[in-house]
C-alpha positions as CSV (number, residue, x, y, z in Angstrom):
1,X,248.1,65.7,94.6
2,X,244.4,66.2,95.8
3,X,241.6,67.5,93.9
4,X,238.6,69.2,95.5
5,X,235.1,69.0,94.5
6,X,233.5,71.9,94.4
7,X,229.3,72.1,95.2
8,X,227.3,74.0,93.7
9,X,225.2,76.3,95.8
10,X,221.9,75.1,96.4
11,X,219.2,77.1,94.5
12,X,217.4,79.6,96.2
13,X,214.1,79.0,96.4
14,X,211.4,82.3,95.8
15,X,209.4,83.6,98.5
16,X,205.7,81.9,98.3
17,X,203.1,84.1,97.2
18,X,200.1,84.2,99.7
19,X,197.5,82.2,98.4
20,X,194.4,84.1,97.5
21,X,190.6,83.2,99.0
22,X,188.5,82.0,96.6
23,X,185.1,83.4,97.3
24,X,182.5,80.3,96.6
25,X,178.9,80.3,96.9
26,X,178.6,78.4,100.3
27,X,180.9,82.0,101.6
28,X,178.5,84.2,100.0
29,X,175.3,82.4,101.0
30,X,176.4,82.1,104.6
31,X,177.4,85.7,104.5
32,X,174.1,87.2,102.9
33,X,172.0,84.5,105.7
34,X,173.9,86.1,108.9
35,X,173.0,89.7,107.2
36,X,169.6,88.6,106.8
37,X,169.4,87.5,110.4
38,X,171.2,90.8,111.6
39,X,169.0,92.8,110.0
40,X,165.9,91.0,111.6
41,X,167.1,90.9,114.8
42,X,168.2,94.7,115.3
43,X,165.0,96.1,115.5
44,X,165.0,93.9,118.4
45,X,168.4,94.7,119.9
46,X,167.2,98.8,119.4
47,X,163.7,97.4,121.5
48,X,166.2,95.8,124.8
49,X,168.7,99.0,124.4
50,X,165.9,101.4,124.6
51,X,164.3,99.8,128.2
52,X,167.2,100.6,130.0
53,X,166.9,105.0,128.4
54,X,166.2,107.0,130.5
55,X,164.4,109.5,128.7
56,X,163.7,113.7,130.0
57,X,160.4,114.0,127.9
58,X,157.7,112.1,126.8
59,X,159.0,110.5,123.8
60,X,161.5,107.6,124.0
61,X,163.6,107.9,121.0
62,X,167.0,109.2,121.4
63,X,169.5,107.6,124.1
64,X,169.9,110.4,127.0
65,X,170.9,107.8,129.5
66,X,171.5,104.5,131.1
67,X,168.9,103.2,134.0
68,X,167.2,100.5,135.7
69,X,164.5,101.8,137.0
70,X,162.2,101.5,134.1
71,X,162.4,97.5,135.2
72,X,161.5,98.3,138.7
73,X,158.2,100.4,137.2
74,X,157.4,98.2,134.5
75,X,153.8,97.9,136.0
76,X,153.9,101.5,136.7
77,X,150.9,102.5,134.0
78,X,147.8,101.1,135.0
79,X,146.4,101.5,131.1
80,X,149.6,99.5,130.0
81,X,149.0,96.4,132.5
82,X,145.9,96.4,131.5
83,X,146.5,96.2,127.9
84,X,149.1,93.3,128.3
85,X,147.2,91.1,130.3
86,X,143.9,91.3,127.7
87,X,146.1,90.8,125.3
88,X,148.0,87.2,127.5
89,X,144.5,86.0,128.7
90,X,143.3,86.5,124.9
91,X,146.3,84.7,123.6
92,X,146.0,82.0,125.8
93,X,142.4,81.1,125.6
94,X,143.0,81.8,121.8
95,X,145.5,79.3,121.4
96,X,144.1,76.6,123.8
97,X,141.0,76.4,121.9
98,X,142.9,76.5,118.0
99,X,145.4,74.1,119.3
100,X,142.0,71.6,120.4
101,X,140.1,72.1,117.3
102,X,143.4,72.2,114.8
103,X,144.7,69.0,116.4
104,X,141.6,67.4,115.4
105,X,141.6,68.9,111.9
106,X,145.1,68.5,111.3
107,X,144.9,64.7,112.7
108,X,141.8,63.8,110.6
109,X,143.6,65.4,107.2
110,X,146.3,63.6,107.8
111,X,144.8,60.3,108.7
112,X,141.9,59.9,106.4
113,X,140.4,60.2,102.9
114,X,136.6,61.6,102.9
115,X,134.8,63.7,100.9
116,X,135.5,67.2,101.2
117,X,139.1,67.0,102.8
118,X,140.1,68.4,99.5
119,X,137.9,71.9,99.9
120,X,138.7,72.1,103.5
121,X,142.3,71.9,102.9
122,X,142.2,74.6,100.3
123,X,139.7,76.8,102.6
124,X,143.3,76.4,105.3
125,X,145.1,77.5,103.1
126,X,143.1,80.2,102.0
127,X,142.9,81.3,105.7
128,X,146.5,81.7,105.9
129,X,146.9,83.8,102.4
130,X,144.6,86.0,102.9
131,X,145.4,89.4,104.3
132,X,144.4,90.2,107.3
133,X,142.5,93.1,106.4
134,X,140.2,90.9,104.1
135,X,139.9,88.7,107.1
136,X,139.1,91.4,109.6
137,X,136.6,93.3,107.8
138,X,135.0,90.2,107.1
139,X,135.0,89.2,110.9
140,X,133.6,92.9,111.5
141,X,130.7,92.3,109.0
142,X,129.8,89.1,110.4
143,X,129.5,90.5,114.1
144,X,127.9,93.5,112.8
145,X,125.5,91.3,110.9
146,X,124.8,89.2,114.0
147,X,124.4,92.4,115.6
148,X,127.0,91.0,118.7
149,X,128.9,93.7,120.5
150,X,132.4,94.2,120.1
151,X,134.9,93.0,123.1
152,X,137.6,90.2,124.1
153,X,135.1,87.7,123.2
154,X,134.9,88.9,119.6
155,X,138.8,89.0,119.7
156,X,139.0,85.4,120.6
157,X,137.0,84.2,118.4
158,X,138.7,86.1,115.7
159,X,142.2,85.0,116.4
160,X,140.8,81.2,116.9
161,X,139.3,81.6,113.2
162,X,142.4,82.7,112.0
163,X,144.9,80.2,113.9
164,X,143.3,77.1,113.1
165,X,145.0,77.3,110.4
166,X,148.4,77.0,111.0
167,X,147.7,74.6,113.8
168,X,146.2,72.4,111.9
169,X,148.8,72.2,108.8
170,X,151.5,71.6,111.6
171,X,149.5,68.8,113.1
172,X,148.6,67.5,109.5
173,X,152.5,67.0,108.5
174,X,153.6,65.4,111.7
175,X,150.4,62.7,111.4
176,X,151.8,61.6,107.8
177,X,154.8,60.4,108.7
178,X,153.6,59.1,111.8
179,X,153.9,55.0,111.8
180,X,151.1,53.4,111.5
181,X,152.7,50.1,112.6
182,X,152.7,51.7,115.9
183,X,149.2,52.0,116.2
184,X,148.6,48.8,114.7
185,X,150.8,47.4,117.5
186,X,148.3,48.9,120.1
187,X,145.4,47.5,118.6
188,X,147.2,43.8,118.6
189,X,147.7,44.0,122.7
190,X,143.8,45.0,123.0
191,X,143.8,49.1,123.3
192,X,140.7,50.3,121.8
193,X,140.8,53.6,119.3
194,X,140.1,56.3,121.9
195,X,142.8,54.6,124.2
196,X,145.2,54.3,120.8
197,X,145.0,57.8,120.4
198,X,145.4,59.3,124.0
199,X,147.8,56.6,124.7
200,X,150.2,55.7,121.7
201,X,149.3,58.6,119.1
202,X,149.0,61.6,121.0
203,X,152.3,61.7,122.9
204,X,154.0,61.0,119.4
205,X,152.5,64.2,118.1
206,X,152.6,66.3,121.0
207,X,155.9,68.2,119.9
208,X,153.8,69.4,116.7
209,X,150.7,70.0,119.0
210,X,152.7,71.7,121.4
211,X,154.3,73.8,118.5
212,X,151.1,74.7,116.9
213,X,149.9,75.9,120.3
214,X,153.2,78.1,120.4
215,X,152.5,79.7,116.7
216,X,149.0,80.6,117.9
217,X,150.1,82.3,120.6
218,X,152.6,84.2,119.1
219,X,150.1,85.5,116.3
220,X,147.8,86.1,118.6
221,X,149.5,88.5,121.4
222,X,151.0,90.7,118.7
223,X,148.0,90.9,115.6
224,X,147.1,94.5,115.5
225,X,145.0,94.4,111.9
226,X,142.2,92.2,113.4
227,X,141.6,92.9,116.6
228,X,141.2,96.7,115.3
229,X,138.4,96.0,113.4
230,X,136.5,93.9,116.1
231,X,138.2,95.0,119.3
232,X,135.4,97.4,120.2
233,X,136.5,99.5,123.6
234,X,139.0,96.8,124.5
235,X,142.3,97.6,124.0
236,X,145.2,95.0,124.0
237,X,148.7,95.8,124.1
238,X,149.4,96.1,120.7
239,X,146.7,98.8,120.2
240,X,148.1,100.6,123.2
241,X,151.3,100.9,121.5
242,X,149.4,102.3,118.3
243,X,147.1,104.6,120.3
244,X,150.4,106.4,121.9
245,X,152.9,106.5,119.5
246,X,151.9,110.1,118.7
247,X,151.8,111.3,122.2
248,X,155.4,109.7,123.3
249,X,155.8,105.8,123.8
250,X,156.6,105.2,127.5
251,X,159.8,103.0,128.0
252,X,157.9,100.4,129.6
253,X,156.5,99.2,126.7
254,X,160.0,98.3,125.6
255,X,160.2,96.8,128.7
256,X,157.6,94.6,128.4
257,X,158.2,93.6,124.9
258,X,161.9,92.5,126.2
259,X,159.9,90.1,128.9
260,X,158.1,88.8,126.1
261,X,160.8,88.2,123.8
262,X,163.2,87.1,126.5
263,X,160.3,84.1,127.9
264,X,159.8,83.0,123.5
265,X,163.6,82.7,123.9
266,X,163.5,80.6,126.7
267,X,160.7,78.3,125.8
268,X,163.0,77.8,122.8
269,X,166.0,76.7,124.6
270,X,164.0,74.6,127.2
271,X,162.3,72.7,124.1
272,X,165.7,72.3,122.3
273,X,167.2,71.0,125.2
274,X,164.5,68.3,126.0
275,X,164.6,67.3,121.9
276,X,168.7,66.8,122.5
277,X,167.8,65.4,125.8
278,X,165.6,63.0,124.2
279,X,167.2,62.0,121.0
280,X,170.5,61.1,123.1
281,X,168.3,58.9,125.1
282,X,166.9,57.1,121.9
């Protein structure tokens, strides 16, 4: 006679529950940071969309159509050229001649400790709080006052006044945490200060120089409260924009402002490139 064991079923397990997503702060922080850059960047996206309308009337500001040949006429209205390349020439020159005088500044703030570095860096500073309409109706005064006419030659002087500034603090923070051992190095093997600087420091700091240049260009092509109070007859491309907005804004205007924004993007690349480029290489 046999006996049989009998098993037991096995228990039956309960279906899992789907686990929930905790919401943390790093979520919410990258969330409300890719809103913020969305919202900054689709006035932009509206600015590309709106070069390729194609527009019945005068005014460019519903979508009627899709066309290229706003591209092919960019250069089209002779007052719009004009206006752009015052406003390149002025930016260049502007930010050629802040980027010599800021490096200068910034290096000498950063380097040394003399008497009156204190009020000069809080007259920088000053410069760069201000509002622009305090600094442009004091600009206009000052011409006025010298009784100089109004022109491009006021306008780059104004927008060198106001771009030292942020030149020089750019310069200033790269030349304090430059090595000194460096230097010192130099001046062991013979080089004298001038050939120090041109040969040892001045390539160090040449990606903040460089940068400084960039940020005075950039507030230079596209200030509108200065350069109308001391523009005079001149017109640069942002007051051309201002002077037709009420009569219809050509579409070439958005298609210059996506050359603009498309060459800032690629000088950005380029120089992110060469820093990866470089930093493998070190």
């Amino acid at each position: 006679m046999t006996t049989s064991t009998l098993t037991p079923p096995a228990p039956v397990s309960a279906p899992a529950r789907p686990r929930r997503r905790r919401i943390t702060g790093a979520g919410v922080m990258f969330t409300y940071t890719w809103l913020i850059i969305l919202w900054l960047v689709l006035p932009i996206f509206v600015m590309i969309l709106f070069g390729f309308n194609n527009p019945h009337g005068r005014f460019n500001q519903t979508w009627q159509g899709f066309t290229f040949k706003w591209y092919k006429d960019v250069f089209a209205i002779h007052e719009l050229t004009s206006a752009l390349w015052l406003s390149l020439i002025i930016a260049v020159l502007s930010s050629l001649i802040a980027g010599a005088i800021g490096t200068g500044i910034g290096y000498a703030l950063g380097r040394y400790q003399f008497r009156g570095s204190g009020v000069l860096n809080l007259l920088l500073f000053a410069t760069m709080a201000s509002p622009e309409l305090v600094m442009g109706a004091s600009l206009l005064s000052l011409f006025v006052s010298l009784n100089s006419g109004l022109g491009a030659p006021t306008i780059v002087i104004g927008h060198v006044l106001f771009s030292i500034s942020f030149v020089t603090t750019v310069v200033r923070a790269r030349v304090i945490t430059l090595d000194r051992s460096i230097e010192e190095a130099a001046a062991d093997l013979g080089a004298n200060g001038w050939t120090t600087f041109w040969k040892v420091t001045f390539p160090i700091i040449l990606p903040a120089v460089f940068s400084g240049v960039m940020l005075a260009f950039a507030l230079s092509i596209d200030d509108f409260v200065v350069t109308n109070f001391i523009s005079g007859n001149a017109t640069t491309f942002p007051l051309y924009i201002w002077g037709t907005t009420r009569i219809g804004l050509p579409p070439q205007v958005n298609v210059m402002g996506t050359l603009i924004f498309a060459a800032g993007v690629l000088i950005a690349i380029i120089s992110n490139l060469r820093s990866r480029a470089k930093s493998k290489r070190d």
